[in-house]
Backbone as CSV, one residue per row, in Angstrom:
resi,resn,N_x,N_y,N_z,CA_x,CA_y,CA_z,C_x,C_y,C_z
1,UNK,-2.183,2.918,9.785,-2.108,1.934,8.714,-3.273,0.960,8.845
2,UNK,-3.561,0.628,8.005,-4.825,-0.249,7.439,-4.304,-1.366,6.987
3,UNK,-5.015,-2.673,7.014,-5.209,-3.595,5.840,-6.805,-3.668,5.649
4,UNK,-6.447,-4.219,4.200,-7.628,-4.751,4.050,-7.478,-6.043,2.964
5,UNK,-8.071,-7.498,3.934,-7.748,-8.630,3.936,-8.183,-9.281,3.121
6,UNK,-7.773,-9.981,1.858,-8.359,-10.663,0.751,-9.411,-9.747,0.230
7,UNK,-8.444,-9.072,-0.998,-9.060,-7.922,-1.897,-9.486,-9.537,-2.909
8,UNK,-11.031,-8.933,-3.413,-11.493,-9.634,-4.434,-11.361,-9.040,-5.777
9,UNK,-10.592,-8.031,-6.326,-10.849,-7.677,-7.448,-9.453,-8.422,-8.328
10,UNK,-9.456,-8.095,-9.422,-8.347,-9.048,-10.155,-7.692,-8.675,-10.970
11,UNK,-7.926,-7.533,-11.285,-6.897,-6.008,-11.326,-6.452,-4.773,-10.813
12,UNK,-5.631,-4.777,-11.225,-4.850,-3.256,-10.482,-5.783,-2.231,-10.318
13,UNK,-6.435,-1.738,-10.918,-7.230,-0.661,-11.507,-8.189,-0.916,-10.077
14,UNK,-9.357,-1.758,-10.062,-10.600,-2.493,-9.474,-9.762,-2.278,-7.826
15,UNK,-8.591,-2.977,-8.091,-8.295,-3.446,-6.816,-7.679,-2.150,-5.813
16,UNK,-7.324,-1.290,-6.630,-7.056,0.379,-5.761,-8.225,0.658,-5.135
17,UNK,-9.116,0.745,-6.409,-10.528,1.087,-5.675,-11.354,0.535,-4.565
18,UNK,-11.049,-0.611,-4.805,-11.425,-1.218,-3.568,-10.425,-1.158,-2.772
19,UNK,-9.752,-1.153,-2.359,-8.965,-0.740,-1.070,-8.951,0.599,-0.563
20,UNK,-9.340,1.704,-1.574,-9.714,2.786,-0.975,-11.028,2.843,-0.560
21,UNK,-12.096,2.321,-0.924,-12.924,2.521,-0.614,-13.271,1.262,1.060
22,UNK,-12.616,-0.011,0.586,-12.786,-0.580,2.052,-11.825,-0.023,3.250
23,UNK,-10.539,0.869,3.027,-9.777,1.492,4.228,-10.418,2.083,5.126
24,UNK,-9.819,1.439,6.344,-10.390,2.460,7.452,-9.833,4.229,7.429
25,UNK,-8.527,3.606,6.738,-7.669,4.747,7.337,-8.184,5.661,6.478
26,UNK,-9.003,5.558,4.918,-9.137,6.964,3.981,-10.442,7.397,4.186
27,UNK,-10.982,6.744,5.491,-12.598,7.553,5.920,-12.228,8.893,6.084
28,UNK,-10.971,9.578,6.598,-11.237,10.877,6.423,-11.094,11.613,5.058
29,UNK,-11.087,10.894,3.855,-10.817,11.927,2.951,-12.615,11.685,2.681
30,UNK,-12.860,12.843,2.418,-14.249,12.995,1.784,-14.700,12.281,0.283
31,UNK,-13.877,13.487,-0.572,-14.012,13.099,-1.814,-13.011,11.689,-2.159
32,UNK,-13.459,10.891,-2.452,-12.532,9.814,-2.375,-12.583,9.320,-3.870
33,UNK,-13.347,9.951,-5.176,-13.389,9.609,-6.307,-12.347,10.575,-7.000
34,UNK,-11.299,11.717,-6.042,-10.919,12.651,-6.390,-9.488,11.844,-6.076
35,UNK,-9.380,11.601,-4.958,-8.576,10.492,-4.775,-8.046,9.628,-5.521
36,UNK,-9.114,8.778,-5.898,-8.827,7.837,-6.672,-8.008,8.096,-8.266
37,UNK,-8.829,9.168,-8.725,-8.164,9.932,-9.549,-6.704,10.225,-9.556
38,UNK,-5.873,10.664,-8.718,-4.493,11.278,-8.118,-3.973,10.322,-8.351
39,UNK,-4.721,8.534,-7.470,-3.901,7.729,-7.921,-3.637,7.040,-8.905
40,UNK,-4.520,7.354,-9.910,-4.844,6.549,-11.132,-3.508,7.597,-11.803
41,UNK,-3.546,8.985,-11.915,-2.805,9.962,-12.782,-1.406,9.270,-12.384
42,UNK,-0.672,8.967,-10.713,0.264,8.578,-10.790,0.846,7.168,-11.191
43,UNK,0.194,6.556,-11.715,-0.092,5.681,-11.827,1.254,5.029,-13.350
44,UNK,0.998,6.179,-13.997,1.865,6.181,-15.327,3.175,5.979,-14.694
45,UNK,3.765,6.392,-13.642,4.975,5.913,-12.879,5.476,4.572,-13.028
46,UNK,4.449,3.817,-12.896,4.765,2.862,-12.800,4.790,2.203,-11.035
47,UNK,3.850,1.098,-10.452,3.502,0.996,-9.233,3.847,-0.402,-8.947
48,UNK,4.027,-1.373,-9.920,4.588,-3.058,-10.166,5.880,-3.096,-9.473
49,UNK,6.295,-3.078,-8.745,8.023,-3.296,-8.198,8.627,-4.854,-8.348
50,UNK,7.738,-5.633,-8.807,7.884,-7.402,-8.714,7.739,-7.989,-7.673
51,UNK,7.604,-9.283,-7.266,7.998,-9.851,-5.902,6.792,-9.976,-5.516
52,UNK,5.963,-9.696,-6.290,4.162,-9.594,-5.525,4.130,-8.252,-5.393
53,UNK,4.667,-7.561,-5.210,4.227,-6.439,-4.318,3.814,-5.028,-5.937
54,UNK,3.366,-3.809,-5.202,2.923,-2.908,-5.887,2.832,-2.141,-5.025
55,UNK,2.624,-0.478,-5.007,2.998,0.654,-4.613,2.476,1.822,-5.540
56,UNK,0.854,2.292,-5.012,0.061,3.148,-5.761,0.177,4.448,-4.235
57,UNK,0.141,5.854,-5.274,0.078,6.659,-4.151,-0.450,7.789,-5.136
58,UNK,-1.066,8.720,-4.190,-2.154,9.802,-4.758,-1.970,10.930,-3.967
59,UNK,-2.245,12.114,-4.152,-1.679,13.549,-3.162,-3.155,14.499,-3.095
60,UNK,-3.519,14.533,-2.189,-4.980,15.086,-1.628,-4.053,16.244,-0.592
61,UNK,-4.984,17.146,-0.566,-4.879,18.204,0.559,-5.397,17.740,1.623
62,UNK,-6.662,16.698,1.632,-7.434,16.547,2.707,-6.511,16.091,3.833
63,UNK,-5.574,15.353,3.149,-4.778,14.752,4.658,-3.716,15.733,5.368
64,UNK,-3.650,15.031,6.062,-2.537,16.184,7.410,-1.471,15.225,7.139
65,UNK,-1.403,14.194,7.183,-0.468,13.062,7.558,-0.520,11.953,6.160
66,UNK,0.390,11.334,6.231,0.387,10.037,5.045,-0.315,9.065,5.566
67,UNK,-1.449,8.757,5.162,-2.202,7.611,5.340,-1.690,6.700,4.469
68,UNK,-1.892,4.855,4.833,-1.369,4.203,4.046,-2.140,2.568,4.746
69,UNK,-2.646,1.832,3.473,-3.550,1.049,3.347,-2.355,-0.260,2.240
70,UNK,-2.598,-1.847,3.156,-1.804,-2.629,2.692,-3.384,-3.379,2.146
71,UNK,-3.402,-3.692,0.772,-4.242,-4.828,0.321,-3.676,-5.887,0.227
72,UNK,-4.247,-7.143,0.512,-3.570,-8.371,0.582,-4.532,-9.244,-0.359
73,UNK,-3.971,-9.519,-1.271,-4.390,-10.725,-2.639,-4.191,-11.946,-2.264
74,UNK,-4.610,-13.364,-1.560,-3.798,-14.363,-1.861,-3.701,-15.097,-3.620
75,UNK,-5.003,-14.614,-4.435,-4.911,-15.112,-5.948,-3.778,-14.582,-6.569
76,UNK,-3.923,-13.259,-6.714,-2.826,-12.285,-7.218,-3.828,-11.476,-7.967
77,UNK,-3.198,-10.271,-8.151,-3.762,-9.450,-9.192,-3.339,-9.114,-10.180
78,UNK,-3.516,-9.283,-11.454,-2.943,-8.682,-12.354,-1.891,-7.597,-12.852
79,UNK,-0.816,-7.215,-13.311,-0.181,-6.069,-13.306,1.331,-5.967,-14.252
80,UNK,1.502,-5.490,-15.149,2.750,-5.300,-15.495,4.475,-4.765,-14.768
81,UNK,4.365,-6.168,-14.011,5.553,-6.422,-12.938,6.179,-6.542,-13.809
82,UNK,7.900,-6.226,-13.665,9.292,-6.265,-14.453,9.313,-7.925,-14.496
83,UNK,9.201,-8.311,-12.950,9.044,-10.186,-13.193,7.960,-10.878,-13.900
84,UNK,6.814,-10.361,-14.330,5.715,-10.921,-14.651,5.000,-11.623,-13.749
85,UNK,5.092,-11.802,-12.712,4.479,-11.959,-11.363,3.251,-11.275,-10.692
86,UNK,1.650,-11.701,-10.447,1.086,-10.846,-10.584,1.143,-9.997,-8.460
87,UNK,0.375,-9.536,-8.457,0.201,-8.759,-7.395,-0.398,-9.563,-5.902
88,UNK,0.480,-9.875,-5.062,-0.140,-10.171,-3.847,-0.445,-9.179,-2.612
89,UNK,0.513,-8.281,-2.784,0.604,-7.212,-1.460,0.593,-5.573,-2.600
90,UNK,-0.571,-5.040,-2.118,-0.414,-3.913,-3.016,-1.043,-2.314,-2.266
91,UNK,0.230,-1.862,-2.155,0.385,-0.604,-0.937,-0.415,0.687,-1.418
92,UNK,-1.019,1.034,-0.632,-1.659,2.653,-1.277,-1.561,3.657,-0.097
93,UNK,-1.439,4.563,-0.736,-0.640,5.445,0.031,-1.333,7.292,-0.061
94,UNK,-1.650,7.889,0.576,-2.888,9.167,0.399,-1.391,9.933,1.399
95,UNK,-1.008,10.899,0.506,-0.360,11.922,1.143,-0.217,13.779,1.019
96,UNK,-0.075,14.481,1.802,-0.476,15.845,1.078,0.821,16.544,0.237
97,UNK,0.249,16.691,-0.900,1.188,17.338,-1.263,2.698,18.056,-0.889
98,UNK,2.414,18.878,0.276,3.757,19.720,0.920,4.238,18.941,1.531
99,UNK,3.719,17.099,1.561,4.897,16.493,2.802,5.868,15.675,1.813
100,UNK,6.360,16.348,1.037,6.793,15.319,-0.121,8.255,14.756,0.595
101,UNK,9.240,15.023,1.502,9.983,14.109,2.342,9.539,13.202,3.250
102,UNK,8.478,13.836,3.706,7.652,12.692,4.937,7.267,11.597,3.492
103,UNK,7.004,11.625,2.922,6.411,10.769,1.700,7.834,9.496,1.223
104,UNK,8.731,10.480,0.746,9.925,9.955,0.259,10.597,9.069,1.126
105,UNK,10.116,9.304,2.649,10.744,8.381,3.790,10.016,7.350,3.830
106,UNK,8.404,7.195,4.121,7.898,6.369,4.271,7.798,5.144,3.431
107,UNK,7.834,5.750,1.944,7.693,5.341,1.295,9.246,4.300,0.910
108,UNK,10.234,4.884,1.356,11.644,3.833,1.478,11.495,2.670,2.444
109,UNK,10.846,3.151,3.441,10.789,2.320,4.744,9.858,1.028,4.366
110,UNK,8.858,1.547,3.592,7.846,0.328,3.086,8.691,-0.777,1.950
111,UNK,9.391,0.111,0.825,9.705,-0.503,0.232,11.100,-1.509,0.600
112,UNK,11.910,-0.972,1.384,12.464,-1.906,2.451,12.061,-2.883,2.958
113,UNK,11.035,-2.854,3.446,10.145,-4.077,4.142,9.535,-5.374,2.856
114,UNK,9.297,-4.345,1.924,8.618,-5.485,1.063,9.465,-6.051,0.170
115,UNK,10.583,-5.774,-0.007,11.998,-6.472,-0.245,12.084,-7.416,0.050
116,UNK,11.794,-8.034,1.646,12.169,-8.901,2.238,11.224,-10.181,2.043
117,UNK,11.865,-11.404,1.827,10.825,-12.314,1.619,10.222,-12.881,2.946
118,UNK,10.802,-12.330,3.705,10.449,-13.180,5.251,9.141,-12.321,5.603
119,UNK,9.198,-11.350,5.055,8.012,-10.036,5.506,6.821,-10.268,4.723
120,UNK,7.401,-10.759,2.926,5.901,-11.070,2.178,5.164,-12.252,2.660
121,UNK,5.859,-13.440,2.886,5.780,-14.627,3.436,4.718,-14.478,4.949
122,UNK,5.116,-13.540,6.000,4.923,-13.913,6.977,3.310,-12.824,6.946
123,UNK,3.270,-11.857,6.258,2.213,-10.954,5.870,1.025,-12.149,4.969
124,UNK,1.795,-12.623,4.046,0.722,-13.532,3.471,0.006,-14.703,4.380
125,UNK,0.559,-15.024,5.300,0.254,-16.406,6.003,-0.503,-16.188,7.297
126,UNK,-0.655,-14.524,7.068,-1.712,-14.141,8.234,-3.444,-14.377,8.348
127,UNK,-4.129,-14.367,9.255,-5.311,-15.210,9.588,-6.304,-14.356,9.128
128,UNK,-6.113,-13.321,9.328,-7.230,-12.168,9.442,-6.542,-10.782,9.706
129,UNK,-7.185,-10.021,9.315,-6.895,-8.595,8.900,-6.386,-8.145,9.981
130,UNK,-6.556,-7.900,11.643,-6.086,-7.940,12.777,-4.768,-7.961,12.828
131,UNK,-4.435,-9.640,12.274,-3.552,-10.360,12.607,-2.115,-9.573,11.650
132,UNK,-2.538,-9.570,10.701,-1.749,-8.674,9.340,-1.811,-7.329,9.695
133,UNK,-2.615,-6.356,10.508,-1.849,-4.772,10.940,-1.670,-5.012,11.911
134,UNK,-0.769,-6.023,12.801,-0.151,-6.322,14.004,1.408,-6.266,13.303
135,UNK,1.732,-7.609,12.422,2.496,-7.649,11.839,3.086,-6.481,10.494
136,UNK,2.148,-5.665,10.352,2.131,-4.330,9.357,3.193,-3.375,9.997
137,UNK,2.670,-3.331,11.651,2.937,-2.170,12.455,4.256,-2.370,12.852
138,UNK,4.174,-3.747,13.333,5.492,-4.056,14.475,6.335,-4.096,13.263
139,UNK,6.234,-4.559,11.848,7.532,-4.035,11.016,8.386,-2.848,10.461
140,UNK,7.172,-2.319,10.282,7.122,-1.085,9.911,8.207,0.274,11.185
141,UNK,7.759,-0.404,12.013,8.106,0.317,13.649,9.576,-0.447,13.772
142,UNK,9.533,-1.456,13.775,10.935,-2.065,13.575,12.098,-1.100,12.688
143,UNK,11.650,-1.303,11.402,12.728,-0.761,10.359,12.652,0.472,10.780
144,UNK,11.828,1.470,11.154,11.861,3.003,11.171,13.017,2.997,12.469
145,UNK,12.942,2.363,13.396,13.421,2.291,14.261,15.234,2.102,13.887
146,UNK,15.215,0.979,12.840,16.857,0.709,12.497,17.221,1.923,11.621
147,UNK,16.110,2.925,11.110,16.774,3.599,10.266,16.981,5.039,11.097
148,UNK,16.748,5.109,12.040,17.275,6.145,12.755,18.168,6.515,13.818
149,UNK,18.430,5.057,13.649,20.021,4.400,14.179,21.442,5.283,13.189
């Protein structure tokens, strides 16, 4: 998992792209305009959940594993949220096609987390990008942990 810390763009659209393109974690996909694509197509889903948050994801072969990149807005970004609230925390997510349960899990586990206001709160009030995939991980590792209880 990745962040990448005070996205400057000021829409949804801009602001995928830049988070794919500043992730550490999507240096292994090559084509990354092919990418971007996948996530733009899923996009019609609908990716706004409210609360700040958002949830873009795209399906490449290149990956083995679900890569997954947290952008952090403190302005907000633009977006047709159910609340009208624009975007502070906005998740992207590169997974391969055939892992579509590994997908369906992770993807609960995140949205679990970003439910919580103590999690957007304590993610937003972080110093530096470091500091925010410390707190990314140890939550993330937390809940996976209660859910296999």
């Amino acid at each position: 998992m990745t962040v990448v810390y005070e996205i400057e763009s000021k829409n949804k659209d801009d602001a995928i792209k830049e988070i794919i393109s500043r992730a550490e974690v999507f240096d292994c996909i090559c084509d990354k305009d092919k990418f971007v694509e996948s996530v733009f197509f899923r996009e019609t889903e609908g990716a706004c959940v409210g609360h700040g948050v958002a949830f873009s994801h795209g399906r490449i072969h290149e990956v083995s594993e679900m890569k997954i990149a947290l952008g952090i807005s403190r302005t907000g970004i633009s977006c047709d949220a159910p609340d009208g609230r624009p975007i502070h925390l906005l998740f992207v997510l590169a997974t391969n096609p055939a892992m579509y349960e590994d997908h369906l899990d992770r993807l609960s586990i995140l949205a679990k987390m970003a439910r919580r206001e103590h999690f957007r709160s304590e993610i937003l009030s972080c110093f530096g990008q470091k500091e925010a995939e410390e707190k990314l991980k140890e939550t993330y590792t937390l809940c996976s942990e209660k859910r296999a209880v």
